[in-house]
C-alpha positions as CSV (number, residue, x, y, z in Angstrom):
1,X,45.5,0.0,-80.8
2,X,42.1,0.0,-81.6
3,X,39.6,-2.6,-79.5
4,X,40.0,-5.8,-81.5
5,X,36.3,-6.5,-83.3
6,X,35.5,-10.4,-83.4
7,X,33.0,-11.0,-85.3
8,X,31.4,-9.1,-88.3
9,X,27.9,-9.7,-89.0
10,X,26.8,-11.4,-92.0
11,X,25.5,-9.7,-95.4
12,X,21.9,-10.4,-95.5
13,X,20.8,-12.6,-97.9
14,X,18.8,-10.8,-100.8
15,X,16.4,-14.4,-101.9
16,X,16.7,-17.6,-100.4
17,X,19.6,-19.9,-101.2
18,X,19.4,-22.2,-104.2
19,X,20.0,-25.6,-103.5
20,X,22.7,-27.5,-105.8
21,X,19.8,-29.2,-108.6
22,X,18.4,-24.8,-108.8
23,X,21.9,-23.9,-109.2
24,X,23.2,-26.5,-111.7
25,X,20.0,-25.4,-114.0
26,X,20.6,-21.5,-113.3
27,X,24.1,-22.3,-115.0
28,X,23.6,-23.9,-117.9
29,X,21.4,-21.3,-118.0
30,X,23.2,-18.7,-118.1
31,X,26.2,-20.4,-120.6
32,X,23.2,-20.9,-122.7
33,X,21.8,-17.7,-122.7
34,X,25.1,-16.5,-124.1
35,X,26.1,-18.9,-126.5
36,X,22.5,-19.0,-127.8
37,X,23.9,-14.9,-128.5
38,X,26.7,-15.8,-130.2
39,X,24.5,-17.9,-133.0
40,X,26.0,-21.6,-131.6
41,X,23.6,-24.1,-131.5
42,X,22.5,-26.5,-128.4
43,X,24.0,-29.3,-129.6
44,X,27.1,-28.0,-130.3
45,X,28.1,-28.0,-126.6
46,X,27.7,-30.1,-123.3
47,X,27.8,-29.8,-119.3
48,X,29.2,-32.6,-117.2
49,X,31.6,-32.6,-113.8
50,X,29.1,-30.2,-111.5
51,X,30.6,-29.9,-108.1
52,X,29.3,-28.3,-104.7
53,X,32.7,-26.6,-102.9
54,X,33.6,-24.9,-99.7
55,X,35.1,-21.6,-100.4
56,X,37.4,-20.2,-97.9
57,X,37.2,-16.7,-98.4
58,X,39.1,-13.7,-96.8
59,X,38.1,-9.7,-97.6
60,X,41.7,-8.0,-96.7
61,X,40.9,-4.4,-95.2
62,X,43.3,-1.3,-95.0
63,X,43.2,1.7,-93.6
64,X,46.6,4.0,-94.4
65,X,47.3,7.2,-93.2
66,X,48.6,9.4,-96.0
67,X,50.0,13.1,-96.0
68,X,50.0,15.0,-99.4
69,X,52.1,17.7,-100.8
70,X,50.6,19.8,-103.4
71,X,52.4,23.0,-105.0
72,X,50.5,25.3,-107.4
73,X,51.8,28.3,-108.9
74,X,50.4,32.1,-107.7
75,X,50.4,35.5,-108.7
76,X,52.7,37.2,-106.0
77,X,51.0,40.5,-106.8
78,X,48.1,38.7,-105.2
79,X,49.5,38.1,-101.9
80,X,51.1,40.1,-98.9
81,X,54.7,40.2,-98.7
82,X,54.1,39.7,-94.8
83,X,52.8,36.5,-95.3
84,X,55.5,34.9,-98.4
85,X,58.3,32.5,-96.8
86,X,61.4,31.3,-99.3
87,X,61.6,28.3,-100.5
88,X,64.0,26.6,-97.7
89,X,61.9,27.8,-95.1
90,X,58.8,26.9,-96.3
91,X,60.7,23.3,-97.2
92,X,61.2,23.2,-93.7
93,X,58.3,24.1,-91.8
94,X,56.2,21.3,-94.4
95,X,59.1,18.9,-93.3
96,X,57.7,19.4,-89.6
97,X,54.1,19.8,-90.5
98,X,54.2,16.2,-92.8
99,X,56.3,14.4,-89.5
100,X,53.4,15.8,-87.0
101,X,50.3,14.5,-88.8
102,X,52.3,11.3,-89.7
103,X,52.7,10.1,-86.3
104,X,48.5,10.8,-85.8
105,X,47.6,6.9,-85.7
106,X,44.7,7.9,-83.4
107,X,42.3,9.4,-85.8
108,X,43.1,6.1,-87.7
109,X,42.5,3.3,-85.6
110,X,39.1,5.3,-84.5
111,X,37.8,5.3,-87.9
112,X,38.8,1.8,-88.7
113,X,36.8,0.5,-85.7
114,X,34.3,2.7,-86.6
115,X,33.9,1.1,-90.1
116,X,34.3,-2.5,-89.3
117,X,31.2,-1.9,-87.0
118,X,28.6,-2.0,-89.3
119,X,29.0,-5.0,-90.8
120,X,30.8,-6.4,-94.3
121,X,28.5,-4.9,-97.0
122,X,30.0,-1.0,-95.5
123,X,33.3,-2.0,-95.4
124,X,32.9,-2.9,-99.0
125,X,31.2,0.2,-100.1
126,X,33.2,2.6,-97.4
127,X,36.3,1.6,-99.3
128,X,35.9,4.5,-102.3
129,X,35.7,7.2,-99.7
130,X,38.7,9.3,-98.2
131,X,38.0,11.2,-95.1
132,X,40.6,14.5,-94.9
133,X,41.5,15.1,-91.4
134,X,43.6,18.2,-91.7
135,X,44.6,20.9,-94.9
136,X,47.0,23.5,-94.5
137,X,48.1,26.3,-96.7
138,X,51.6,27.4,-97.0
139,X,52.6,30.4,-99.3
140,X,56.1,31.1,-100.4
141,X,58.3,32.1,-103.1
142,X,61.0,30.1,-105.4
143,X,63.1,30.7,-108.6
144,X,61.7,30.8,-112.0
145,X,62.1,27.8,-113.3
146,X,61.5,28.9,-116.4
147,X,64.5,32.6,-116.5
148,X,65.9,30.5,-113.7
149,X,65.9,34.2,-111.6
150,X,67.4,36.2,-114.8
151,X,63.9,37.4,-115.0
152,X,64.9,37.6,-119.0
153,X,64.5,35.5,-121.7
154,X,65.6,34.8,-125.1
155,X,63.6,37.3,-127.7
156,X,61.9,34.3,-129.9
157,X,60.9,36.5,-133.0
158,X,64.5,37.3,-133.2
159,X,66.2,34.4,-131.6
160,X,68.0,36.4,-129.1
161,X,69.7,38.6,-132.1
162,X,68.1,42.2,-131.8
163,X,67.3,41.9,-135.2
164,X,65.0,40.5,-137.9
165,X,64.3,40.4,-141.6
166,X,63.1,43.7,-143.1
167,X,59.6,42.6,-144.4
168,X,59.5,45.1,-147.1
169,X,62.6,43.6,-149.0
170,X,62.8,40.0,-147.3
171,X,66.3,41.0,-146.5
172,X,68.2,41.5,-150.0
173,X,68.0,45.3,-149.1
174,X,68.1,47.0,-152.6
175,X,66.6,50.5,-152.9
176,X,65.0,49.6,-149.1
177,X,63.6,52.7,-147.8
178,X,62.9,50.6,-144.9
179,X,66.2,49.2,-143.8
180,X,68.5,51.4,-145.8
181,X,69.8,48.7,-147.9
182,X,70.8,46.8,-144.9
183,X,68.3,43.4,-145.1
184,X,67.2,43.6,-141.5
185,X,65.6,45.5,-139.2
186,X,65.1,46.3,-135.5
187,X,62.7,43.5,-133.6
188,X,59.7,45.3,-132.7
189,X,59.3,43.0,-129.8
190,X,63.0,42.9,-127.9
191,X,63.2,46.5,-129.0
192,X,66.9,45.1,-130.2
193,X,68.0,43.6,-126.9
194,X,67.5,40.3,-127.8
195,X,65.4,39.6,-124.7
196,X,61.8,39.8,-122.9
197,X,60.9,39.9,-120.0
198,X,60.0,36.0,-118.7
199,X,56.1,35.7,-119.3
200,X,56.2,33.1,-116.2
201,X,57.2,35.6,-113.0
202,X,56.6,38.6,-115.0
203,X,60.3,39.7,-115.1
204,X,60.8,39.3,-111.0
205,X,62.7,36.4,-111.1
206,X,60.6,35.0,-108.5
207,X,57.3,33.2,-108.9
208,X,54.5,32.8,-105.9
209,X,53.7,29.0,-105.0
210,X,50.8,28.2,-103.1
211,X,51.8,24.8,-100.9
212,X,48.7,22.6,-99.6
213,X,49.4,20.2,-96.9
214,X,46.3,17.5,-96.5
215,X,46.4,14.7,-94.2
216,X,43.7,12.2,-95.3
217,X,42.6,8.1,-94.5
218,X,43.0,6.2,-97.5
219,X,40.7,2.4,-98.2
220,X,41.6,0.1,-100.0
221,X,40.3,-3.7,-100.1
222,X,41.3,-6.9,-101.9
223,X,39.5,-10.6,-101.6
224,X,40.9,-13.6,-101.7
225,X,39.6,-17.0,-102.1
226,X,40.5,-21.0,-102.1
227,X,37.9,-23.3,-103.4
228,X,37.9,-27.0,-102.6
229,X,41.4,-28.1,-102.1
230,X,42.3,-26.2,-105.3
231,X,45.2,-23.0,-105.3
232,X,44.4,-19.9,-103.5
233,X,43.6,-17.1,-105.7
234,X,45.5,-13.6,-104.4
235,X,43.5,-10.5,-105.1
236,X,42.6,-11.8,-108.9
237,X,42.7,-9.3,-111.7
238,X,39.1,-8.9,-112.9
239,X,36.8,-9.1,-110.1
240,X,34.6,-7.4,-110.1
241,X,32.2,-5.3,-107.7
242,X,29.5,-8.0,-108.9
243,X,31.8,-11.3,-108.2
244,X,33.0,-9.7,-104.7
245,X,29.1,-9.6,-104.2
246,X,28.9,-13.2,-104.9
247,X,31.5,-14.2,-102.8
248,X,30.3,-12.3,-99.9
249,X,26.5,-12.4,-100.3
250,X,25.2,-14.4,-97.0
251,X,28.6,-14.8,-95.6
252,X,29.6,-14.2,-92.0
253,X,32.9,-13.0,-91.6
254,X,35.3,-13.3,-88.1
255,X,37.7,-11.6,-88.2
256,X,41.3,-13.8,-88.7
257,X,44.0,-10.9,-88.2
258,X,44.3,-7.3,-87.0
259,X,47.7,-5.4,-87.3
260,X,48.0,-2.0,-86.8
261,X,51.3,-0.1,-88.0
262,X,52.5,3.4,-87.5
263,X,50.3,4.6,-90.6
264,X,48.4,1.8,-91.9
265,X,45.9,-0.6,-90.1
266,X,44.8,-3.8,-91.7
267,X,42.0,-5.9,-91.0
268,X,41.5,-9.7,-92.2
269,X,38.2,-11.0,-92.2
270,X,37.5,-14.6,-93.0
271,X,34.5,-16.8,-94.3
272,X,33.1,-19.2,-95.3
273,X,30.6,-19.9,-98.6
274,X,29.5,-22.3,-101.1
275,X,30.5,-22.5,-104.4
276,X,29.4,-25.0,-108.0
277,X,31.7,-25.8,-110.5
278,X,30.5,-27.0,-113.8
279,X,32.9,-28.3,-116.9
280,X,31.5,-26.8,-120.8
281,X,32.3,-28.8,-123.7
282,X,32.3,-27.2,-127.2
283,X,32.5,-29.1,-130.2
284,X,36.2,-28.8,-132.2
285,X,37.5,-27.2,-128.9
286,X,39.9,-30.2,-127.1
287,X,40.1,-28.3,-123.6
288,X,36.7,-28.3,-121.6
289,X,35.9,-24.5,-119.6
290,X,34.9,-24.5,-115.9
291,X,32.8,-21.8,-114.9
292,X,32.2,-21.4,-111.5
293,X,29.8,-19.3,-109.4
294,X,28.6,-18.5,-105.8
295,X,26.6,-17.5,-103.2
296,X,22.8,-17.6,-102.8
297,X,22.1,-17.0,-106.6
298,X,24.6,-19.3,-108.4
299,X,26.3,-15.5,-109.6
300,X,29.8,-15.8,-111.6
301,X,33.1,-15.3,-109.9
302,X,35.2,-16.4,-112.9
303,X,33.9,-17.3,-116.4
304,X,35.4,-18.8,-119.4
305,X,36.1,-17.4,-122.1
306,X,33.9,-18.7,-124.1
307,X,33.6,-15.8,-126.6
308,X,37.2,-16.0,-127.8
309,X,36.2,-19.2,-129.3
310,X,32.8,-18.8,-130.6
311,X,33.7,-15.9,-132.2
312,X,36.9,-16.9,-133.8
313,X,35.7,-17.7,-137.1
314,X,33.3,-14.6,-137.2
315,X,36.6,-12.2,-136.5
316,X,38.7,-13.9,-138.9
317,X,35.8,-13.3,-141.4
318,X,35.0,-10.0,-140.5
319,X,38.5,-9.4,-141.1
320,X,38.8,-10.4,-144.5
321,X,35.4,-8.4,-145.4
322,X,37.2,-5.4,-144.1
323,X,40.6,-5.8,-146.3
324,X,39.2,-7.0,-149.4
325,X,38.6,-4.7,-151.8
326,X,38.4,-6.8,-155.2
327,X,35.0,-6.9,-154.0
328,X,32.2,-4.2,-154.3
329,X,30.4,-2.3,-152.1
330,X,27.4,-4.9,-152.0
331,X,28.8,-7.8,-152.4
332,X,31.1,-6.7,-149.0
333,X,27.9,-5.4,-147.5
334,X,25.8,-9.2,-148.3
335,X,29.0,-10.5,-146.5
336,X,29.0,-8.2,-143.6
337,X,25.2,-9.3,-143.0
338,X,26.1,-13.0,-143.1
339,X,29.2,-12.5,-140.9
340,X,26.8,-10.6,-138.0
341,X,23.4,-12.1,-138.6
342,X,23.9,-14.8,-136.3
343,X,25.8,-13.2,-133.4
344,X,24.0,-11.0,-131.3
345,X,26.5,-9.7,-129.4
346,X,28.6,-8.4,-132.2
347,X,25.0,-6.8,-133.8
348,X,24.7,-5.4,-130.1
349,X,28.1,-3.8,-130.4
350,X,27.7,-2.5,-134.0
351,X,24.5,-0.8,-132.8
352,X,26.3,1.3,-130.0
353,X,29.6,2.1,-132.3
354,X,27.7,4.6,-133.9
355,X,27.5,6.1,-130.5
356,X,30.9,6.1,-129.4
357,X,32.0,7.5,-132.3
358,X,30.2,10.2,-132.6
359,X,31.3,10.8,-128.6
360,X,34.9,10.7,-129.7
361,X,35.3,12.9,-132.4
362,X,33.2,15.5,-130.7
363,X,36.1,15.0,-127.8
364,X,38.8,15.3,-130.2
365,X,37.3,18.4,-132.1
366,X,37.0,20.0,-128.9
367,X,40.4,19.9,-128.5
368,X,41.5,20.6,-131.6
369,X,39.2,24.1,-131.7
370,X,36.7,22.3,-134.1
371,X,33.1,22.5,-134.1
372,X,32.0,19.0,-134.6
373,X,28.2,20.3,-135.6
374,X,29.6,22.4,-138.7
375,X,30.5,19.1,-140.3
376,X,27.7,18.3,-142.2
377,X,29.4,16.6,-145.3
378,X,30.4,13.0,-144.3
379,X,32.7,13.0,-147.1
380,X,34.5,15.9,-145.4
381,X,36.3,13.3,-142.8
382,X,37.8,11.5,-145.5
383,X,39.1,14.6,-147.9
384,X,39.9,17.1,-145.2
385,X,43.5,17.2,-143.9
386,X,42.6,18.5,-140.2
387,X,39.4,16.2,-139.8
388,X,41.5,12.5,-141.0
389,X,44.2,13.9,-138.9
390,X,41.2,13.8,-136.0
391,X,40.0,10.6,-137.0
392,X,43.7,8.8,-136.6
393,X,44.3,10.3,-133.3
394,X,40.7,9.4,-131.7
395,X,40.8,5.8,-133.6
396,X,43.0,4.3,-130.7
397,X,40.5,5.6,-127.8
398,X,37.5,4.8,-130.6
399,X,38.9,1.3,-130.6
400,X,39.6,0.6,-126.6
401,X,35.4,1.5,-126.2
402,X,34.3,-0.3,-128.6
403,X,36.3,-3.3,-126.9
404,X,34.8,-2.3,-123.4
405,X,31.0,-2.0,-125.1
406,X,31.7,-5.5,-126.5
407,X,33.1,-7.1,-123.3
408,X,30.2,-5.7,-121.6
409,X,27.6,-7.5,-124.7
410,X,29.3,-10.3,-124.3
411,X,28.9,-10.8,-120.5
412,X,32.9,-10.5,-120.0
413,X,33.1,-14.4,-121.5
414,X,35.8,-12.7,-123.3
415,X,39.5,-11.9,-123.0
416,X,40.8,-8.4,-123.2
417,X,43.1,-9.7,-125.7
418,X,40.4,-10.8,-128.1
419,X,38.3,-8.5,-127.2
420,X,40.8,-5.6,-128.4
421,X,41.3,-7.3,-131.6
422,X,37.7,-8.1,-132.6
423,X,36.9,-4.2,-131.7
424,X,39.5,-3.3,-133.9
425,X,38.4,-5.7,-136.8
426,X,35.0,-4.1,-136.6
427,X,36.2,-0.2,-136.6
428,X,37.5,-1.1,-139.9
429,X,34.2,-2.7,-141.0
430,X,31.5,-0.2,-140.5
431,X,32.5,2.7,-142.0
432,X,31.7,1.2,-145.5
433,X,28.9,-0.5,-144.4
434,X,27.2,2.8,-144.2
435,X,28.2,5.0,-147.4
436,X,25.8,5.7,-149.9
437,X,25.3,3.6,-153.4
438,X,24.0,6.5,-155.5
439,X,24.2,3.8,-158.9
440,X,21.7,1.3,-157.0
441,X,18.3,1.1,-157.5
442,X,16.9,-2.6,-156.6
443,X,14.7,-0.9,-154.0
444,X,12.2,0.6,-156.7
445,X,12.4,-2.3,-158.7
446,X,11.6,-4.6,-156.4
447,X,8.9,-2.4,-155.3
448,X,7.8,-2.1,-159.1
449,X,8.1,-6.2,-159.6
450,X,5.7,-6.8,-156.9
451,X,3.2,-4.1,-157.5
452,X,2.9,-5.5,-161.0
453,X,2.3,-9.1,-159.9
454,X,-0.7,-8.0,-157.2
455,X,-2.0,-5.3,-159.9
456,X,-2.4,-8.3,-162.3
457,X,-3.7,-10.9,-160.0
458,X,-6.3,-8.6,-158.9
459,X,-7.5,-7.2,-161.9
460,X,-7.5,-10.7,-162.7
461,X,-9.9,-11.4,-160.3
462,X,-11.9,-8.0,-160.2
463,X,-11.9,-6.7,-163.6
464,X,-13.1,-3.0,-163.7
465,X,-12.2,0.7,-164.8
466,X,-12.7,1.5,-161.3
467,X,-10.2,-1.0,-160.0
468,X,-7.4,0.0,-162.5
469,X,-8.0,3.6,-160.7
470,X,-7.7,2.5,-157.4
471,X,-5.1,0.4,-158.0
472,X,-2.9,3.3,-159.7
473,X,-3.6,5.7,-156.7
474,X,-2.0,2.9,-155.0
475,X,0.9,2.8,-157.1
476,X,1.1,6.7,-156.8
477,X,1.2,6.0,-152.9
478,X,3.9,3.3,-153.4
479,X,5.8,5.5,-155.7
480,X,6.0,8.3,-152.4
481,X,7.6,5.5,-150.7
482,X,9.9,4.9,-153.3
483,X,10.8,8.5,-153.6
484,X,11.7,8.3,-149.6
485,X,13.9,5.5,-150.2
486,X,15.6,7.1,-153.0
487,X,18.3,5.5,-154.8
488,X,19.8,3.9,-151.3
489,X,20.7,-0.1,-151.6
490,X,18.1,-2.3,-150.0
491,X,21.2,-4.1,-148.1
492,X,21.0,-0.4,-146.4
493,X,17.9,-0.3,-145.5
494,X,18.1,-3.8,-143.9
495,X,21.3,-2.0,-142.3
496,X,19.6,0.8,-140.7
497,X,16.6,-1.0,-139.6
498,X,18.0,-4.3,-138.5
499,X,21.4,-3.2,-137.2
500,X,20.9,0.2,-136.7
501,X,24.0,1.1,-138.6
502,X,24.5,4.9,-140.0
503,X,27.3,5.7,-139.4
504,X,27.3,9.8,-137.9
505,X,24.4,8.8,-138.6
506,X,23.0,12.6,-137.3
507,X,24.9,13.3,-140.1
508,X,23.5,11.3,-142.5
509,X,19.6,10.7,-143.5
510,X,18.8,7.3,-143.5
511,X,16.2,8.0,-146.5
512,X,17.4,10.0,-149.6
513,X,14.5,11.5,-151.7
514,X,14.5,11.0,-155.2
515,X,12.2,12.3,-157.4
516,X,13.1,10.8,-160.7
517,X,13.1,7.4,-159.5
518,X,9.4,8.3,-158.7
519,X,8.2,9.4,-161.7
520,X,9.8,6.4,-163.5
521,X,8.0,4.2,-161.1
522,X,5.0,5.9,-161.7
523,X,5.1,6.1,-165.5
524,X,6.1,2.1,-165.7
525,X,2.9,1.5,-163.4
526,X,0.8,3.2,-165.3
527,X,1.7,1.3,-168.7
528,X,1.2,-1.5,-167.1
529,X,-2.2,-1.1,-165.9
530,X,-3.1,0.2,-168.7
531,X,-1.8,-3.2,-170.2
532,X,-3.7,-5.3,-168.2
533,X,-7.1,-3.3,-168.2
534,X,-7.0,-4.0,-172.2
535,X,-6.0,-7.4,-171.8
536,X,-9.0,-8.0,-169.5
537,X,-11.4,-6.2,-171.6
């Protein structure tokens, strides 16, 4: 056994620690911070019950030896005959090889005493690396599994009958020239044997396998933790590289237990920290939250989740925006602005869907032998057969990382659960959100309205041939900018700009030019100047 280690220095701490008054403030804080985000307002929630606890924490350290078996297939043609071994034997001599570096527990308590000297913070990162101590190659020969040694297969173009349909007659064999009124001819491939030779060990009945051996030190970790007199918590699911941080941040650790086994080695270290505890009332919720952080900053080790409740109503709404369609194109897009105004973590998400999507179905095009560039039409994804066939098989992966981006918004006061269903809810949302309106065009005359109302308050106030000019070369700017915007609904304008919703949006312009829209604008202005030039003389 390796030399027993007693103590392991603490993790240095990276500010000084906050007393309990700097720690109760950091956290309502940082509860505020993210309700503020999710549109609810101050008074709609309260703080009480804030509590300084001992945490009892122990980081659980092992080191096991693990031996690996690896086959791969080979060319035999490749390697000397002098150096192949059949299957049994080469079963045999990896039987002895595997027993050998199994009983190695050396190498292993060396690098486990090795790691546990410099200090917590390397155990912690240490525990993603494998060190391989020994690789070996065997190379051998087995049975095809695929002829199972016949080294012949079944003909496929014929289905093992020597014989297929004559192509010049499709088989009714009247007047054939071909197949002499027979129906059938001889299968070009089988030559009429009704068999190939097996494409997998090129009719030997053998195939090479290429056997790697690797003997390698595996890490793995898990923390537990009790706080207060409350229930220890085993290795909880969710914590994460940041909450381990907090737990261990300033900590020094003795170590509780050392066990070594014939190929594992474990190590227990225990500590102690302080932890805060503060209850979070929301209104029309009956059960307070308690969030709880630690260590010298007052970081998170568990968090409520708050978001699930927040964001109820918002899902459920967003929900119904997505399914209804008695309702238009605007009137579902004025609701889809309300639903998201307030909420920044959900206009976060929508922002970065765009993204993902895009990601996805350039994936799944891949794959399917697409190029994902050549699709220029947006209108293509929902006519073609191959592309909607595309878009239902990434939807499910589309979905789970839109639920991780939002999780990640949402500081992870969220559930999976929810989470998955809210990403789900807004998949089905955005893609209308972004299609084009071609009968729309309230940008230009809202545009026109208020150039009207500043041309006649102007000319009100500085009446003059020169002014009328200068106020229709303004127009004539105005109308450029018009032609930009094109027919394109304002509500998709505030989209793009506010929300950053498009939708492919490499695929699709955010401004669509339109010339007649222009020259109506234009035409309309210059009446109306011409109006009120007369009018004020």
């Amino acid at each position: 056994m390796a030399e027993p280690v007693d103590k392991v220095k603490a993790i240095p701490p990276l500010v000084r620690r906050a007393s309990d008054s700097e720690c109760r403030v950091i956290m309502e804080q940082q509860i505020e911070k993210f309700l503020s985000r999710c549109g609810v307002l101050r008074e709609a929630y309260s703080f009480d019950n804030f509590r300084t606890l001992d945490a009892v924490i122990d980081g659980i350290f092992t080191w096991r030896l693990d031996v690996t078996v690896n086959d791969e297939p080979v060319d035999r043609n490749h390697i000397s005959s002098s150096v192949l071994m059949n299957i049994k034997a080469m079963d045999e001599q990896t039987r002895r090889i595997r027993d050998k570096l199994r009983e190695d527990t050396e190498a292993l308590n060396t690098i486990a005493a090795k790691d546990s000297r410099h200090g917590f913070a390397a155990l912690v990162r240490n525990t993603k690396f494998i060190n391989m101590l020994h690789k070996q190659e065997l190379v051998g020969y087995a049975v095809c599994q695929n002829c199972h040694g016949a080294k012949e297969i079944k003909c496929h173009g014929c289905d093992g009958t020597g014989k297929i349909t004559c192509p010049d007659c499709h088989g009714k064999g009247v007047n054939c020239p071909r197949c002499y009124g027979h129906g059938y001819v001889t299968c070009p491939e089988c030559s009429g044997s009704g068999k190939v030779n097996c494409p997998s060990c090129h009719g030997k009945g053998q195939i090479g396998v290429r056997r790697t051996i690797v003997q390698q030190i595996v890490r793995s970790n898990r923390f537990d933790f009790k706080i207060g007199e409350g229930e220890s918590k085993i290795d909880p699911v969710g914590l994460s590289d940041d909450m381990k941080a907090a737990l261990t941040q300033g900590t020094a650790f003795d170590l509780a237990e050392e066990e070594a086994a014939s190929n594992s080695h474990m190590m227990d270290f225990r500590g102690l920290n302080t932890c805060h505890e503060i209850m979070v009332h929301l209104r029309g919720v009956d059960a307070p939250f308690l969030y709880t952080t630690c260590g010298d900053g007052c970081d998170p080790i568990s968090k409520p989740q708050l978001f699930d409740f927040v964001s109820q109503a918002a899902m459920s709404e967003i929900g119904e925006i997505a399914s209804d369609t008695k309702r238009d194109f605007n009137e579902r897009r004025v609701a889809a602005c309300n639903a998201l105004e307030a909420n920044e973590v959900l206009t976060r998400t929508v922002r970065g869907m765009d993204t993902i999507l895009t990601s996805v179905l350039e994936s799944h095009c891949r794959k399917a032998g697409i190029d994902f560039l050549s699709v220029t039409d947006p209108e293509d994804w929902r006519t073609e057969p191959d592309l909607r066939a595309i878009i239902s098989k990434a939807r499910p992966e589309y979905i789970a990382r839109v639920s991780v981006l939002l999780r990640q918004n949402a500081s992870y006061f969220i559930s999976k659960e929810f989470a998955d269903a809210m990403a789900a809810n807004l998949v089905n949302l955005v893609p209308f959100m972004a299609r084009e309106n071609p009968g729309t065009v309230m940008m230009w005359n809202a545009a026109s309205i208020l150039a009207w109302f500043v041309t006649g308050l102007i000319m009100f106030l500085f009446p003059s041939p020169g002014m009328a000019l200068v106020l229709f070369l303004l127009s004539a700017v105005l109308a450029v900018g018009v032609s930009l915007m094109g027919t394109r609904n304002l509500l998709i304008y505030i989209f793009t700009s506010k929300f950053g919703i498009t939708h492919l949006g490499r695929r699709i312009p955010n401004m669509k030019p339109d010339i007649m829209s222009a020259v109506k604008f234009l035409v309309i202005n210059l009446f109306v100047i011409m109006i009120i030039a007369v009018l004020n003389g």
